[in-house]
Every structure is written in C-alpha cells, then in structure tokens.
C-alpha positions as CSV (number, residue, x, y, z in Angstrom):
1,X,-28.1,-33.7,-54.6
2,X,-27.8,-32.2,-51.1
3,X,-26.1,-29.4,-50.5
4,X,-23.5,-28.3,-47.7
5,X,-24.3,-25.3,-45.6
6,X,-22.1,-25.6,-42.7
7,X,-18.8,-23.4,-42.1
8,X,-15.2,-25.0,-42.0
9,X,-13.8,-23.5,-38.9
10,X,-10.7,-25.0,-37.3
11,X,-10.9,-28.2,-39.4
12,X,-14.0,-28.8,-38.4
13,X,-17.6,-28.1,-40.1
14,X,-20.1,-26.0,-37.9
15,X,-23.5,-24.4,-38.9
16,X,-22.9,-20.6,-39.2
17,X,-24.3,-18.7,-36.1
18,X,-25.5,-15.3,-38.2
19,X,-28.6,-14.6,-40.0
20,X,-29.8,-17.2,-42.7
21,X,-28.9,-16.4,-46.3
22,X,-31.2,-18.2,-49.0
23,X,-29.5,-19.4,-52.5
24,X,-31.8,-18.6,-55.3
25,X,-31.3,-21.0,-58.7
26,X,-31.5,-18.3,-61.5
27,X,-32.7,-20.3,-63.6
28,X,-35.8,-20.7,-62.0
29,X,-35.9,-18.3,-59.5
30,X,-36.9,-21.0,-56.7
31,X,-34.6,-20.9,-53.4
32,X,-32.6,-24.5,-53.4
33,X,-30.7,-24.2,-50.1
34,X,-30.7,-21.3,-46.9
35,X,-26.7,-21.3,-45.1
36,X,-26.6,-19.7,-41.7
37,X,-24.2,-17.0,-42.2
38,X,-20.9,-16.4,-39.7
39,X,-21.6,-14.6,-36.5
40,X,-19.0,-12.2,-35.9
41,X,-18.1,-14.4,-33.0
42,X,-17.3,-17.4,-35.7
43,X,-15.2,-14.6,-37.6
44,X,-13.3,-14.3,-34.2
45,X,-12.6,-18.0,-33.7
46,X,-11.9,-18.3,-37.4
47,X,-9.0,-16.0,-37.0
48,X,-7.6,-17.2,-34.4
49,X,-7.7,-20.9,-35.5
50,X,-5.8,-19.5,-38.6
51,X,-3.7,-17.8,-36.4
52,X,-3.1,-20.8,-34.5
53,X,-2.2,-22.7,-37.4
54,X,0.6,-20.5,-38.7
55,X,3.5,-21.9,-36.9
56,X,2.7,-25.0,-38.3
57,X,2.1,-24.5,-42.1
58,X,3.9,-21.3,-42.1
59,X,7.1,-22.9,-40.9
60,X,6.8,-26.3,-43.3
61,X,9.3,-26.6,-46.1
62,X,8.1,-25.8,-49.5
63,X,9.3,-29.7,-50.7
64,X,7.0,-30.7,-48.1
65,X,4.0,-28.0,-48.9
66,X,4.0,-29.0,-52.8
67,X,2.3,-32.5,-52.6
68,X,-0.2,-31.5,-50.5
69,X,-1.1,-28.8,-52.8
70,X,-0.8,-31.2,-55.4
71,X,-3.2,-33.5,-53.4
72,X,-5.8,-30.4,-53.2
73,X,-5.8,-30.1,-56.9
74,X,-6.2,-34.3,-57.4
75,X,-9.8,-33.9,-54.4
76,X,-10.9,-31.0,-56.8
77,X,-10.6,-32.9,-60.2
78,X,-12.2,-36.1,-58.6
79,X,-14.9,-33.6,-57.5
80,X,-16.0,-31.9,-61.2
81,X,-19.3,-33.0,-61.4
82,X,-20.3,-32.5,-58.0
83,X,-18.6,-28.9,-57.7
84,X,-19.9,-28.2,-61.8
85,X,-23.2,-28.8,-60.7
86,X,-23.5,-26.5,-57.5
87,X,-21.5,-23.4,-59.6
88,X,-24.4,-24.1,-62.7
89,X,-26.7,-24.3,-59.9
90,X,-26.2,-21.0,-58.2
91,X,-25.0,-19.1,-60.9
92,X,-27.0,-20.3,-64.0
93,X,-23.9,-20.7,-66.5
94,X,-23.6,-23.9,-68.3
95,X,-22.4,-26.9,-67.2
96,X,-19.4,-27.0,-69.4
97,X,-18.1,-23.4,-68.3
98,X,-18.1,-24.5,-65.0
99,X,-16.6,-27.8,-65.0
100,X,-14.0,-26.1,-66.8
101,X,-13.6,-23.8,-64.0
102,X,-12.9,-26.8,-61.7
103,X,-10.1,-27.4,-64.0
104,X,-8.6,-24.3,-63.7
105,X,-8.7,-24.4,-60.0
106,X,-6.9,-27.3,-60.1
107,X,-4.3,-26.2,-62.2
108,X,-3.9,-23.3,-60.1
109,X,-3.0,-25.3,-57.1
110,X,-0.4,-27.3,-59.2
111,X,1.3,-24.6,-60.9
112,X,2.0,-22.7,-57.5
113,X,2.7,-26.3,-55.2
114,X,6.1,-26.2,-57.9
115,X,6.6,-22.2,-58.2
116,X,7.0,-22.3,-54.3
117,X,9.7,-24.7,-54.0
118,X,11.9,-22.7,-56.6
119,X,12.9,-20.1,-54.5
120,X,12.5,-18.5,-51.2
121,X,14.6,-15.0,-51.8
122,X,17.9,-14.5,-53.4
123,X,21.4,-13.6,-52.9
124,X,22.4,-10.0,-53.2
125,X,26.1,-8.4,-53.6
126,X,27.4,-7.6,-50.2
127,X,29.3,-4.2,-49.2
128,X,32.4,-6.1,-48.2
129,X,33.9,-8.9,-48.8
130,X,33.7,-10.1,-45.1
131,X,29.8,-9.9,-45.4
132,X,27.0,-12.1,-46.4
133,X,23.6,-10.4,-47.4
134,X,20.2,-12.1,-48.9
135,X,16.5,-11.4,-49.6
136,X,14.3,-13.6,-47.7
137,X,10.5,-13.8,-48.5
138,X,8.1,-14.9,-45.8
139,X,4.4,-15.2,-45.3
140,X,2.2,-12.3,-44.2
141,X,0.5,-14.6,-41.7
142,X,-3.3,-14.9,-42.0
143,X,-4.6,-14.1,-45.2
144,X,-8.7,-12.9,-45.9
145,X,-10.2,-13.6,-49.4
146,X,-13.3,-12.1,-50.5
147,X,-13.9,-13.8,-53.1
148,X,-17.1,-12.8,-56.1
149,X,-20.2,-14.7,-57.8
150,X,-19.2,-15.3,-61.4
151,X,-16.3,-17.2,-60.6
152,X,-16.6,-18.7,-56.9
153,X,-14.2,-20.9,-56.9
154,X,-11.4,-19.9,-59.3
155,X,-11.5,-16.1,-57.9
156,X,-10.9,-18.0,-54.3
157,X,-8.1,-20.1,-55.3
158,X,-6.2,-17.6,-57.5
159,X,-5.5,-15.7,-53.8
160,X,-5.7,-19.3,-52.0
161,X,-3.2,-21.5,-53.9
162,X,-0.3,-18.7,-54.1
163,X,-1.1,-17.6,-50.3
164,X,-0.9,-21.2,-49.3
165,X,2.3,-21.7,-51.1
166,X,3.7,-19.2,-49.5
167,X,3.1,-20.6,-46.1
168,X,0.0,-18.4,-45.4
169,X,-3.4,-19.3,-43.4
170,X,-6.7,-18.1,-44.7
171,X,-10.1,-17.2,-43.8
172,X,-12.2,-16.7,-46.4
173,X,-16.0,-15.8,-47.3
174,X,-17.6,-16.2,-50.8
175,X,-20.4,-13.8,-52.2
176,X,-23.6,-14.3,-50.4
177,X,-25.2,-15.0,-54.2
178,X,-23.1,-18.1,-54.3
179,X,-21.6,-20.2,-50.9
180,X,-22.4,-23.5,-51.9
181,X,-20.1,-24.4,-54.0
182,X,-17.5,-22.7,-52.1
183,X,-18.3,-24.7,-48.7
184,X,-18.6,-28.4,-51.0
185,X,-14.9,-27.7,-51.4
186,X,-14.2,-28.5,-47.6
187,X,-13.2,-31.6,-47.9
188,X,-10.1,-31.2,-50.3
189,X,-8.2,-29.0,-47.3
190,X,-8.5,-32.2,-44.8
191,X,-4.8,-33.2,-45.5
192,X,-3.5,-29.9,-44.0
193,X,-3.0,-28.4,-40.5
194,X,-6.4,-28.1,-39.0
195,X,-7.1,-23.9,-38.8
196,X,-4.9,-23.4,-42.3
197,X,-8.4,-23.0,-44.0
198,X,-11.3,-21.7,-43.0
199,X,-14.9,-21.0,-44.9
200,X,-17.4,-18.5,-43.9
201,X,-20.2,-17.6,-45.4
202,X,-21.6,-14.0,-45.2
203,X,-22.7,-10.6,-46.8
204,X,-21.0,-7.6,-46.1
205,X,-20.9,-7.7,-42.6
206,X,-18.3,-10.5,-42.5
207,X,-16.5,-8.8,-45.9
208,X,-16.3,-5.8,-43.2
209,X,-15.7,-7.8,-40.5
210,X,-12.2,-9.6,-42.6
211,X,-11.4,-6.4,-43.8
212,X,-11.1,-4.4,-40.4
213,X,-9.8,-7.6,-38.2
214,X,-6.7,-6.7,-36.4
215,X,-6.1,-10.7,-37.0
216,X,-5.6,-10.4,-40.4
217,X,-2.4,-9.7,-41.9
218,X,-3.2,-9.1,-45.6
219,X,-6.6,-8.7,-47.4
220,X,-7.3,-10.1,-50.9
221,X,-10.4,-8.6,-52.6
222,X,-12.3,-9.4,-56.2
223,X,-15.3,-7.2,-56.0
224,X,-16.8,-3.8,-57.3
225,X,-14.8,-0.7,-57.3
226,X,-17.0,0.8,-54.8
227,X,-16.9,-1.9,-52.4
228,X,-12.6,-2.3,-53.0
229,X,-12.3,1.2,-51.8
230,X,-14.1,0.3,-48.2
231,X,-11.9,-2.8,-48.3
232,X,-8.9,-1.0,-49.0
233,X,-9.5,2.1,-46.8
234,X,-10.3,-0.4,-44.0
235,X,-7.0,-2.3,-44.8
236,X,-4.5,0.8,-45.0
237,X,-6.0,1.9,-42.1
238,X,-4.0,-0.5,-40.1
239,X,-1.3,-0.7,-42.5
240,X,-2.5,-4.2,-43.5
241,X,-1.3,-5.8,-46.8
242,X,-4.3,-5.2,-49.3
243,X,-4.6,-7.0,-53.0
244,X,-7.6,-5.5,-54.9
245,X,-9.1,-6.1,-58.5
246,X,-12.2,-4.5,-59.0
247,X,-13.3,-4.7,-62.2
248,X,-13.2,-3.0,-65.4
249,X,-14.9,-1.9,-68.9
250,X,-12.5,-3.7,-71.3
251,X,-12.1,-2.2,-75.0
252,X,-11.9,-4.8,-78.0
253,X,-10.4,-3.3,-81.1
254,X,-10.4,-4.8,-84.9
255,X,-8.0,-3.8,-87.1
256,X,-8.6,-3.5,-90.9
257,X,-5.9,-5.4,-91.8
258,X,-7.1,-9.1,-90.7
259,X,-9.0,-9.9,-93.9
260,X,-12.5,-11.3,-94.4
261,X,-11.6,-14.8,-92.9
262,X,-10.1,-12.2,-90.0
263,X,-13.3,-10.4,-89.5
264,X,-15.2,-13.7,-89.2
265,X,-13.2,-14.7,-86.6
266,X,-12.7,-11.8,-84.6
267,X,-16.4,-11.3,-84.3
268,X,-16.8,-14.8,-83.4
269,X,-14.4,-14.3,-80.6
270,X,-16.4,-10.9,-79.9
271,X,-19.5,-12.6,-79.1
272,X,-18.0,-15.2,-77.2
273,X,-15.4,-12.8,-75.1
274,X,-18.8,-10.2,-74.5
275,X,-21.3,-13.5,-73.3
276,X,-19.0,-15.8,-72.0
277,X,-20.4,-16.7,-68.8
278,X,-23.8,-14.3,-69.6
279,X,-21.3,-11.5,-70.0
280,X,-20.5,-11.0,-66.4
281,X,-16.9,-11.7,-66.2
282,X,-14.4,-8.9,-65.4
283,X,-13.0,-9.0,-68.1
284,X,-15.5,-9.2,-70.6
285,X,-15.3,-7.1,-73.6
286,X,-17.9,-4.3,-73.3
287,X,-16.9,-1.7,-76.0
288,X,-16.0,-2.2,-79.4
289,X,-13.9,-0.1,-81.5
290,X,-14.0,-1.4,-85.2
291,X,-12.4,0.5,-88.4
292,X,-14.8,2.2,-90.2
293,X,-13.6,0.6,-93.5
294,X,-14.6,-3.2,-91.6
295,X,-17.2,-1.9,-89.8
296,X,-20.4,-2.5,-91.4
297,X,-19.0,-6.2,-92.1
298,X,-17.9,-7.1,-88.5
299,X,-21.3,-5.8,-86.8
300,X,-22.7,-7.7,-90.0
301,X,-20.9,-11.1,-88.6
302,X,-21.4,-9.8,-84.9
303,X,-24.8,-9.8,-84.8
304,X,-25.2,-12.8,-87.2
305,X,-23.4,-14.9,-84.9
306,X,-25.0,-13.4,-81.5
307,X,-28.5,-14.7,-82.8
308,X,-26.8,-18.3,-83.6
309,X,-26.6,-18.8,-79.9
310,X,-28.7,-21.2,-78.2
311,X,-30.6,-19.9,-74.6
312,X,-32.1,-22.3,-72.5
313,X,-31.2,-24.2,-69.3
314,X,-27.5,-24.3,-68.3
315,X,-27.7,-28.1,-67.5
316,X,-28.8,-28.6,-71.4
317,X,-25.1,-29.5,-73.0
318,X,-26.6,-27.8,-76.2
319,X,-27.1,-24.5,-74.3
320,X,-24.3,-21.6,-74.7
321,X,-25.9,-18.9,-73.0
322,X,-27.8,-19.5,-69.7
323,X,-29.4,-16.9,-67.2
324,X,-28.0,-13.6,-65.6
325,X,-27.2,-14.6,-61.7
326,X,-29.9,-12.2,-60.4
327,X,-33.3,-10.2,-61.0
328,X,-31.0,-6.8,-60.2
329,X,-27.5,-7.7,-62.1
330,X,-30.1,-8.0,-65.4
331,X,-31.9,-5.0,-64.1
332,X,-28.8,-3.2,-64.3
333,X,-27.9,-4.4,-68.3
334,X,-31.1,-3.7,-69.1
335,X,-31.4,-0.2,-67.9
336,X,-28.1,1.0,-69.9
337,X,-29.2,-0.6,-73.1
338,X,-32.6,1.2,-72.7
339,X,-31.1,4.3,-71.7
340,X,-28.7,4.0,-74.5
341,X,-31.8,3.4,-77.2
342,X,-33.2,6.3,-75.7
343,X,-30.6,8.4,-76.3
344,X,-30.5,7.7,-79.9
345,X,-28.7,4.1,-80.1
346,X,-29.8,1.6,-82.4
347,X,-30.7,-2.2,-81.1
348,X,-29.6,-4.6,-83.6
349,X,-30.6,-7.8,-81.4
350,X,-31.4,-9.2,-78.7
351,X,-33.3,-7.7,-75.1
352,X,-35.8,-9.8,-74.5
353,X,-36.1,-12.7,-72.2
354,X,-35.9,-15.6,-74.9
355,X,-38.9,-17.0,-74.4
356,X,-38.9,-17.5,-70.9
357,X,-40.9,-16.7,-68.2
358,X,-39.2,-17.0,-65.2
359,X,-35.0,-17.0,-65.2
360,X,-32.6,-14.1,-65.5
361,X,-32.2,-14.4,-69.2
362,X,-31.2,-11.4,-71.4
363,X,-30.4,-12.5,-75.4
364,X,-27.3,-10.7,-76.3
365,X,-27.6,-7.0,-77.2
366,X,-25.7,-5.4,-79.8
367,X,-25.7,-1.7,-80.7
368,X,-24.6,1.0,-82.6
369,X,-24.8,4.6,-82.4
370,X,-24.2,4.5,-78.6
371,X,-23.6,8.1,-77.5
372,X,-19.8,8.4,-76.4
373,X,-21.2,9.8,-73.1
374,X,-24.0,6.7,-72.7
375,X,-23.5,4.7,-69.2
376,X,-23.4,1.6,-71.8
377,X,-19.7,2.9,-72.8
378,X,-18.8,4.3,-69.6
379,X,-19.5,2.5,-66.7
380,X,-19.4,-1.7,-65.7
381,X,-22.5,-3.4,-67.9
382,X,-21.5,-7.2,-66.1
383,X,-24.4,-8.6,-69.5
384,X,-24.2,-9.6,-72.3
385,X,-24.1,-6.6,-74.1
386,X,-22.1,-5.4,-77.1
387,X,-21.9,-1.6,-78.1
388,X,-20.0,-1.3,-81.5
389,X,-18.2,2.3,-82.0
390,X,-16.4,2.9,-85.4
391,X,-13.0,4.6,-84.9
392,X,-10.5,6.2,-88.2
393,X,-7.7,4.3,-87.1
394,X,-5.6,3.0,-84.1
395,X,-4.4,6.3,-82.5
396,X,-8.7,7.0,-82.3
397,X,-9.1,3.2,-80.4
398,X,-6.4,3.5,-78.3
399,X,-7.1,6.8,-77.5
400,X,-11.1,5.6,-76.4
401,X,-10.2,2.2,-75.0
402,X,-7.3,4.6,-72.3
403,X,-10.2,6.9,-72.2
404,X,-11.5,5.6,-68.9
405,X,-10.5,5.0,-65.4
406,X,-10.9,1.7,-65.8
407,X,-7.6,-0.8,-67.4
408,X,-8.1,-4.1,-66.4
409,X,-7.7,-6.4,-69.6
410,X,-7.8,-5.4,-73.4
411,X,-8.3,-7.4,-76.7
412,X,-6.7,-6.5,-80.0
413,X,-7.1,-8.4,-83.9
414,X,-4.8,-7.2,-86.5
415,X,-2.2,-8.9,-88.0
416,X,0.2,-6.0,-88.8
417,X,2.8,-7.5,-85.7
418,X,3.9,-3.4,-85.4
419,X,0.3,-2.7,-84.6
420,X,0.3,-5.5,-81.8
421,X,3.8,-4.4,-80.3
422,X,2.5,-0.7,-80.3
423,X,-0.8,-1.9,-78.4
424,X,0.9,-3.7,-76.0
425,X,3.2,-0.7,-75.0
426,X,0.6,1.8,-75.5
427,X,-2.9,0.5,-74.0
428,X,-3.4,0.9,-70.4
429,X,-4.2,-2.3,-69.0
430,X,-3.2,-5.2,-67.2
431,X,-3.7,-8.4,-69.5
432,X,-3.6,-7.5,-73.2
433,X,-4.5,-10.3,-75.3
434,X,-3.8,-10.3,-79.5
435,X,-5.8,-12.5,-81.2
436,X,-7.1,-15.0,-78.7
437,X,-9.2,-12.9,-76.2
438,X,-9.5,-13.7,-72.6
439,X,-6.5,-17.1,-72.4
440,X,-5.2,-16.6,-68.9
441,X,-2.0,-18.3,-67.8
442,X,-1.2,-19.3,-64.5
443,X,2.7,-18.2,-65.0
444,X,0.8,-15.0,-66.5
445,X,0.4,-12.0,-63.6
446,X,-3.4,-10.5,-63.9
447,X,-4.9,-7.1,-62.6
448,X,-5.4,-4.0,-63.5
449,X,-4.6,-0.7,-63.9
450,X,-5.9,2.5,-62.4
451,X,-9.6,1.6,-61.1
452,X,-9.4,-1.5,-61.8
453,X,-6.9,-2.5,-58.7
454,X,-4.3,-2.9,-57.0
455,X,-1.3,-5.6,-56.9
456,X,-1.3,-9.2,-59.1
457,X,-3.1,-12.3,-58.9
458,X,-1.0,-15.1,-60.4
459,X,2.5,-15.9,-61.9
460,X,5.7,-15.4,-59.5
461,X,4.0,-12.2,-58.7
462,X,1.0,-13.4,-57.6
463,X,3.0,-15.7,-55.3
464,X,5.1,-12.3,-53.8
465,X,1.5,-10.9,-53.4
466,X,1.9,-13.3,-50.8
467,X,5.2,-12.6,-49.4
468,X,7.0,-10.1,-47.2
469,X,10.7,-9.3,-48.1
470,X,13.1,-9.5,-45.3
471,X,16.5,-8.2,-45.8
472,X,19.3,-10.4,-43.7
473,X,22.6,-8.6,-43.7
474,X,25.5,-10.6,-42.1
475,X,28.8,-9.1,-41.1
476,X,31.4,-12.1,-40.4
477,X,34.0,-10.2,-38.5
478,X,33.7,-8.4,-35.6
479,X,35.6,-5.3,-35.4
480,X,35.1,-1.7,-35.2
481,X,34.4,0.3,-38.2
482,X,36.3,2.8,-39.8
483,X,33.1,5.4,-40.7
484,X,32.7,4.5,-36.7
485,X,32.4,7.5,-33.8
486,X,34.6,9.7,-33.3
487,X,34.7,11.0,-36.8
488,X,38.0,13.6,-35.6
C-alpha cells in the first residue's frame, strides 16, 4: 500500500517544505514512510487559506452544512480498511481497535452535522416590552487542532466535526509519531470550500507555530500536561480561545458488594480498560483501589485474565495486545514498574517483551504492594500496567482516586445504586463510568478536571467549545429614556 506524505493546503496537496520526519512501524521498528514536515512558510499560507475560507463556510446555513458533514462521515466508512491499516501501521494496535476508530470518527461527524442545525442561540426575556433580545452563537474563525498518537484520527475529529459544524475553518497538525493516517483522510474534505481544511504535518515547531499565530482564533490541544501549559500560555497570551485535555491517571474502584460473578467481570473489564490500545489511552485505568475483603480474589482474576491475552502482530485478528508506539513511551512504563519493584512492590506478571525481539511490546504488568508515594501511582504510566491498592471502604478510594491533580475519567463496580450516585457527586473527574468502563457518547461532554484540562470535547458543549456568544439587544421604539441625563 503506498502511503500519502503530502500536506492539504488550500484544497490542494503539496509536499511539506520543513525538515523530513521518518514513520517507524512499531512493530518492527523498520521506517515505512519519511513526510516533509510544514515550513513555517506553509503554516503562514495555511492560515490564511483558512482565513480565506471563512466567509464562505462560516456564513453557510447549518441545513446546508449537515449533508456535507454527513458526506465526510460516508468517504470515511468507505475508507476503513485503507485508514485501519495506516493507524495499525504507525501505531502497532490491532486491526480491529482501529477500524473501530474509523467508526467513531464517523459517527462523530454525523452526530454534530444534526446537533448544529438545532439551534444557533436562544431567545432571552427582554427588559421591556417594546424590546427584542437573543443569544446568538457564531464561529471563532480559524480553528488549530493538535491532535495526539494513540488516537490520530478520533482525537482530530472530536475538535474537527463540532468546529466545522459550527462554521469554523481549521488547520491542523497530527503527532509527528503518526501523520499518515491523518493526511490519507484528505480526500473526504474535497466536497467543501477549498481552504476550510488544512493538514500539516510537524513536531513541535509547527504545534508552536498554531499555538502563537495571530491567525488563529482558538486552539484545541490533546497532549501532555507539560506541553498543554506552553499551548495554553501561548494561547492566553493573546487572548485566543484555548481547549485543552491533557491527560490523566484514572482510579478504578471495586466495590464488595458485586458478588463473585461481579468480581469476574469487573476484572475482566480492568484488564481490558488498563491495555486497551497497549494501555496508552488517556483514560486508561492506572490505579486500582479494590476492598480488602475482594481483594485477594479480584487480583486473583486480574492477573489470571492478564496472562489469557494473546501478543503478537496487530494485523493477526487473533492478537489483543500489540506493541507500545515507541522505544521511549515503553522506556518510560518500564522504568516505573522497575522503580516500583525496587521500592518493595511485588510483580505478579508480565514485563518482558513476549518473546520478541524487535517491537515495543511490554506483557501486561500487574502489581501489588506499590508504595503510595511510587511514580507508578502518581504520575502518567501511558502502558499497560496495573497497580492494585487495597482500600477499607469507599470514603479510603475516593479519597486516593481525588488524591491527585489529575481528574480526567473514573471507573466504579458496585451494585449498591447509593454507592454509584455518591461517586458520581463525589469523585473529581470529568467522565465517570459505573459498570461499563471507558463507553463514550457523542451527546456525552468529555475532559477533565484540574490537570487534566480545560473546556469539553463533545456533546452540545463540545459544539459551544466552538462558538462565541453574542448578545443582540433590540429596542423597537425610539424615544428617550426615563433613567436618561439630566437626572434633576
């Protein structure tokens, strides 16, 4: 399969002008295509295409907006396979995770090309009864995504689709790990005002470059924390809009109330919601907090179904667990786990490389006896990497899963329903899921609280992410006013 390297810019597809970056297959660690970056110069014209295109999409009714987006979601379906393939390739994930991310994508473009057209503001009480007053919301203008590696294309299309339906125009740059698939997608914007989208590929220089651009109206990040503060800093500094989620270290609690069949389950879920995707989604879970009374039974089942999972090449349809996306993200795991062990944590599985020689692969690690002030259950792991901590009761887990400056999702089993009400009012984050870890809904808002961001991607709010609020107040009458000069 070849692959596409060149930039969208303008409608048109141009070979980036920067330095060259080389895409590295992790499975075997062998480079499968080089993209000429963006020179700053194409970051320049890429604006102002965008900006040249505002009057035209920004201005188009939101009846006739919808089936275009709907047509961008029909050109990404027809493309599964081909986009599949390039997000298995870059990332090492397997095949069926990502084909189910083109899904989502498209989805995403048909939940917002109907959201938009339901409303554009509201009506508000006037002062007097001669007067007329309403809420109008309007586009920012141009929009810049920076958009991660472990989801390249859903990440850019949960700020895409709801910018676009709000009559925004974008320029936007995928992680350096992972362009291809992100420029393959081209094609699906040819249907819409030349300039509305643009693709650039980069590193940080471009990320910089969108972030500082007096061209762009509002920023929309996925990224580390550290690198969301530059963004965000470099945003406020010229009072641009700024969106920001940046990560998190997401608590999963078990109650002792689910029952044996419970506990099977909820450890199944465990494993899957802590490697899903090698571990490194954002909202992975990456601490446990089990009651003692269950505990020895879940990590019993944990680490049971852990070692059930099959390793091996992401394009294998048997495989569940393919290879970390680099040489340093598995460093990184690594290096807590170890540090963890040395501190006095216990390994129960998994470490090694599975057999392989070559590839990123780490085999699930779970452990106990983690020290409460151990990296491993305080900072972002991004593996596949399970620390299990037994707590007394639910005021102990909810008092260590708000224990961080970190709230971005949260995952609770019980089946006491006043347990689940109290942890949805009383855990700090932005998605908390009962029972059925990490099922996002587009009519659902997501972020995260404290470090882990700032403003909503999805759901109506996701769409006013979007949007500025203009107030209109109309007087019918014209005549002076009693609260007028002079006041004697």
């Amino acid at each position: 399969m070849g692959y596409e390297t060149r930039l969208l810019i303008g409608g048109e597809l141009v070979d980036g002008g920067g330095s060259p970056i080389e895409v590295e297959n992790p499975v075997n660690e062998e480079i499968v295509a080089t993209v000429g970056s963006a020179s700053l110069e194409q970051l320049d014209l890429a604006v102002a295409k965008a900006t040249g295109a505002k009057s035209t999409w920004g201005t188009m009714p939101a009846v006739d907006r919808a089936p275009l987006l709907h047509g961008i979601a029909s050109a990404l379906r027809e493309k599964t396979d081909e986009l599949a393939f390039l997000m298995t390739t870059e990332i090492g994930r397997p095949l069926s995770e990502s084909a189910d991310e083109v899904e989502w994508c498209a989805a995403c473009f048909d939940y917002y090309a109907e959201v938009a057209r339901s409303e554009i503001g509201r009506v508000i009480p006037p002062i007097e009864a001669s007067q007329f007053s309403v809420v109008v919301k309007e586009p920012h203008g141009v929009v810049g995504c920076i958009v991660p590696w472990n989801f390249p294309l859903l990440l850019l299309v949960w700020k895409l689709a709801p910018a676009l339906a709000a009559g925004n125009t974008i320029v936007a740059k995928p992680s350096e790990l992972t362009p291809l698939s992100t420029l393959a997608v081209a094609d699906v914007f040819s249907d819409l005002p030349a300039g509305t989208v643009n693709l650039l590929a980069g590193a940080g220089d471009i990320g910089a470059g969108i972030a500082e651009h007096p061209g762009i109206d509002c920023v929309a990040f996925t990224g580390s924390v550290a690198t969301g503060r530059k963004v965000g800093i470099a945003a406020a500094s010229r009072n641009a809009r700024v969106n920001l989620e940046m990560g998190g270290k997401d608590p999963f609690i078990v109650c002792d109330d689910i029952g044996a069949d419970g506990i099977a389950v909820a450890a199944q879920g465990g494993v899957w919601s802590a490697c899903l995707n090698a571990g490194q989604v954002c909202t992975s879970s990456e601490r446990f907090y089990v009651m003692e009374n269950i505990f020895d039974e879940f990590v019993s089942a944990f680490v049971e179904h852990a070692k059930s999972l099959v390793i091996g090449d992401p394009l294998d349809p048997k495989t569940d667990l393919g290879p970390m996306i680099s040489r340093a993200q598995r460093e990184k795991a690594v290096t807590q786990v170890e540090a963890s062990v040395a501190a006095g944590a216990e390994l129960l599985t998994g470490g090694g490389r599975a057999g392989f020689e070559t590839g990123h692969y780490l085999e699930p690690c779970v452990l106990t006896n983690v020290p409460p002030d151990a990296d491993l259950l305080r900072e972002e792991t991004f593996g596949p990497v399970a620390p299990i901590v037994p707590v007394k009761d639910l005021d102990e887990a909810i008092s260590l899963a708000n224990g961080l400056d970190f709230g971005l999702g949260s995952i609770i089993y019980t089946r006491d329903l006043k347990r689940a009400i109290r942890c949805v009012k009383e855990v700090r984050s932005g998605s908390v899921w009962i029972n059925d870890p990490l099922t996002d809904n587009d009519a659902g808002p997501f972020g995260g609280f404290k470090n882990s961001g700032i403003g909503r991607e999805l759901g109506t709010e996701g769409l006013d992410a979007f949007r500025e609020a203009k107030h209109a107040h109309i007087e019918t009458e014209i005549e002076v006013k009693d609260w007028w000069y002079p006041y004697g």
